[in-house]
C-alpha positions in Angstrom: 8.9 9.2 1.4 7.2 8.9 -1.9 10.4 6.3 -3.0 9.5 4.0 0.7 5.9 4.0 -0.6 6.1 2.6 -4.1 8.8 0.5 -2.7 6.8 -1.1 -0.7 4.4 -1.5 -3.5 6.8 -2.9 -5.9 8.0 -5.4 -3.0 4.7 -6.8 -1.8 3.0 -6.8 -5.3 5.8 -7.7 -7.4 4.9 -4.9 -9.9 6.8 -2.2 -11.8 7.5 1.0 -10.2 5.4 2.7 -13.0 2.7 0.8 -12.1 2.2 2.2 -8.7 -0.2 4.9 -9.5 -3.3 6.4 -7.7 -6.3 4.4 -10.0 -4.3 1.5 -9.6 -6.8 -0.5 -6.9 -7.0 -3.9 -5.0 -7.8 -7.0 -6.8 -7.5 -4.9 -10.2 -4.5 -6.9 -11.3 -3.5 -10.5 -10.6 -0.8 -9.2 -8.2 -2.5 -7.6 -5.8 -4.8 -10.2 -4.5 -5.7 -11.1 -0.5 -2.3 -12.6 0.2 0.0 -10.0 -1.3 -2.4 -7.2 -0.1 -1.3 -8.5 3.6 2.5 -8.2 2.8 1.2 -4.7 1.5 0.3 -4.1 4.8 3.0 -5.5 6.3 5.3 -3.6 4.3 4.0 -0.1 4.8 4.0 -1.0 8.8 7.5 -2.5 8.7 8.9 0.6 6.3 6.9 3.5 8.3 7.0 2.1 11.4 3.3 2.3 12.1 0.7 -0.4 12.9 -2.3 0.0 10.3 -5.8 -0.6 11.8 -8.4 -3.6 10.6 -10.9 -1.0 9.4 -7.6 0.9 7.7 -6.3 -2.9 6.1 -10.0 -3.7 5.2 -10.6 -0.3 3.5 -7.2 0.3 1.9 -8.6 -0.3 -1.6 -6.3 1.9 -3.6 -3.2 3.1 -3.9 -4.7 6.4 -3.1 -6.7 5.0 -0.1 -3.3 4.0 0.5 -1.5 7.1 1.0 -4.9 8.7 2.6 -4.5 5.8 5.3 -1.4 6.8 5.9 -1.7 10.7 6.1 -3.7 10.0 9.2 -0.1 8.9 10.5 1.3 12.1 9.6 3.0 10.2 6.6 2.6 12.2 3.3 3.6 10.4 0.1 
């Protein structure tokens, strides 16, 4: 699971695996900006097969936010 999630990182960010780490948060880096933050989104639905709530897309500020968001799916990373 932990391999989907940076995955999806590394695809919608166009980052370095290494750089998918918990402190890393939105906006903090060039990459992750308003647009890729929505392929984010659209990643971790298409790859876990969930559909992520507004409140969930508008608060996912973190790639730790991240993986709590998506505990609440059952989904541990």
């Amino acid at each position: 699971m932990e391999n989907k999630f940076i995955e999806a990182f590394t695809e919608a960010l166009q980052i370095d695996p290494e750089q998918v780490v918990d402190a890393l948060e939105y906006q903090s880096i060039p990459e992750w900006d308003s647009v890729s933050h929505m392929l984010l989104i659209s990643e971790l639905e298409d790859i876990f097969e969930i559909s992520i709530e507004t409140d969930d897309v508008i608060d996912m500020s973190s790639v730790k936010k991240a993986k709590e968001i998506l505990l609440k799916h059952g989904i541990t990373v």
